[in-house]
N, C-alpha and C positions, 0 to 999 in steps of 0.2 A: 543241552549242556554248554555249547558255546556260549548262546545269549547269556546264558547266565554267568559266564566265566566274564561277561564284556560285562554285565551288569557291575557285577561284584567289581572289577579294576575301575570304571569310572566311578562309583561311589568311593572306591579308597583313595583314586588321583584328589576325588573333586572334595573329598575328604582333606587331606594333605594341601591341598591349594589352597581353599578358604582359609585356614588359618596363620598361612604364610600372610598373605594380603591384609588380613586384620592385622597380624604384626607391623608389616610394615607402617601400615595407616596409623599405629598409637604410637608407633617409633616419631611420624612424621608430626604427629600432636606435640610431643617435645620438644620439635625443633618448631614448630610454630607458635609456642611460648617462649623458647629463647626468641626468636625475633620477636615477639610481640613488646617483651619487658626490655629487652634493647634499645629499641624505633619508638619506645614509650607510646602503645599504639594503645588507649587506652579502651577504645571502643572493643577492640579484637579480644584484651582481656577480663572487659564485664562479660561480653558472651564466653566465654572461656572458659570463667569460672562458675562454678553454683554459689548460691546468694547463701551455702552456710559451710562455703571451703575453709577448711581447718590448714591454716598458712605459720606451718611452724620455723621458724628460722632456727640456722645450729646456735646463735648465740641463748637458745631457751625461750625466746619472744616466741610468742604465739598471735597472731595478728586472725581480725576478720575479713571478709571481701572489699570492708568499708576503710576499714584503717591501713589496711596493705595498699589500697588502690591512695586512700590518700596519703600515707608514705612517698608512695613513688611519684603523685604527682605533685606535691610538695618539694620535692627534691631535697628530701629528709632522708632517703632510699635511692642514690643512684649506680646505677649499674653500667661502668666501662665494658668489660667483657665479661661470656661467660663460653665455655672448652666444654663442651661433653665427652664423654668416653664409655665405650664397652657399656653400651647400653641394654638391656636387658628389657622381656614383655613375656608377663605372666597376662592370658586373660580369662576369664571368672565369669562362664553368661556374659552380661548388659555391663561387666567392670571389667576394669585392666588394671593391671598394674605395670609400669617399668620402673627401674633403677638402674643408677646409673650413677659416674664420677663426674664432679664436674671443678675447675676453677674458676672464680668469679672472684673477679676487682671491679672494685670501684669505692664508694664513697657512703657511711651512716652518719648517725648522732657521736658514733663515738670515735670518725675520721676513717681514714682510707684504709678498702682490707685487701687482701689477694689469701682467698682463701680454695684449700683445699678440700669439698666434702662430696659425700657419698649423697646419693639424693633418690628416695622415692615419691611418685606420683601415684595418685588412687585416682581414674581415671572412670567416670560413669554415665552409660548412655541415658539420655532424659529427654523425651519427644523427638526421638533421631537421631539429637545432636550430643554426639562426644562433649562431658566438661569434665572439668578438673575438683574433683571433690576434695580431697590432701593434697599438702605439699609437708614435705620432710626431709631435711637436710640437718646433716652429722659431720663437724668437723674432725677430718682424719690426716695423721701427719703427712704420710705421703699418698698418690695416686700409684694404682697397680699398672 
C-alpha cells in the first residue's frame, strides 16, 4: 500500500513537472524569435521556421518563409523593438501554441509603426526540433 501511494505521488509530481518545463521551453522559443528578428540573425530564423510557415502580419499581408525572410533582409521590414506581455502556452502532443501582447516599432513600405497587437504562434516539433509553423498578429487599440 505505501509503494503504491509513493508510485502514484511520483507519477502525478513528475506528471505536473513535465509540463511545467515544456512551457517554459515554448515560452523561451518566443523570446528566441524576438531576439532572432531583432539581431536580424537570419540563420537562427531559417531553422526557426518550417519551409511552409504561414507569416501573417495584422496589416492582412500574408508573407511565405521566402518573402518574410526577404522582407527583413531587404530592409523593407525592419524591426526597432518588440515588448511581449502575459504570454500564454497551450501544448497539443508534438504542437504548441502561445499568445501573447506585444508592441513593435519600427520601420515597412508604408513607413514607421508602433504598433499594439495580440500575437499567436503555432509552434511544431519536426525531427526533435521546435519550429514555428504560424505566426498571427491582430492589431488591438490597447495592451491589457
Amino acid at each position: 500500500m505505501v509503494m503504491t501511494r509513493r508510485l502514484l505521488t511520483l507519477c502525478v509530481l513528475y506528471g505536473t513537472m513535465l509540463p511545467a518545463a515544456d512551457r517554459a521551453s515554448i515560452e523561451q522559443l518566443d523570446k528566441n524569435w524576438i531576439k532572432a528578428v531583432l539581431g536580424k540573425d537570419f540563420a537562427a530564423l531559417d531553422k526557426m521556421y518550417t519551409d511552409d510557415i504561414v507569416y501573417a502580419h495584422a496589416s492582412g499581408v500574408v508573407d511565405t518563409k521566402a518573402t518574410y525572410m526577404e522582407k527583413v533582409k531587404s530592409g523593407k521590414q525592419v524591426y526597432k523593438s518588440m515588448e511581449q506581455k502575459n504570454v500564454s502556452v497551450k501544448l497539443h502532443g508534438d504542437s504548441a501554441i502561445t499568445h501573447s501582447w506585444m508592441r513593435v516599432t519600427g520601420v515597412n513600405a508604408q513607413g514607421p509603426f508602433d504598433d499594439k497587437v495580440m500575437m499567436i504562434h503555432f509552434w511544431v516539433m519536426k525531427n526533435g526540433q521546435w519550429r514555428l509553423a504560424a505566426h498571427q498578429t491582430t492589431r488591438v487599440d490597447k495592451m491589457p
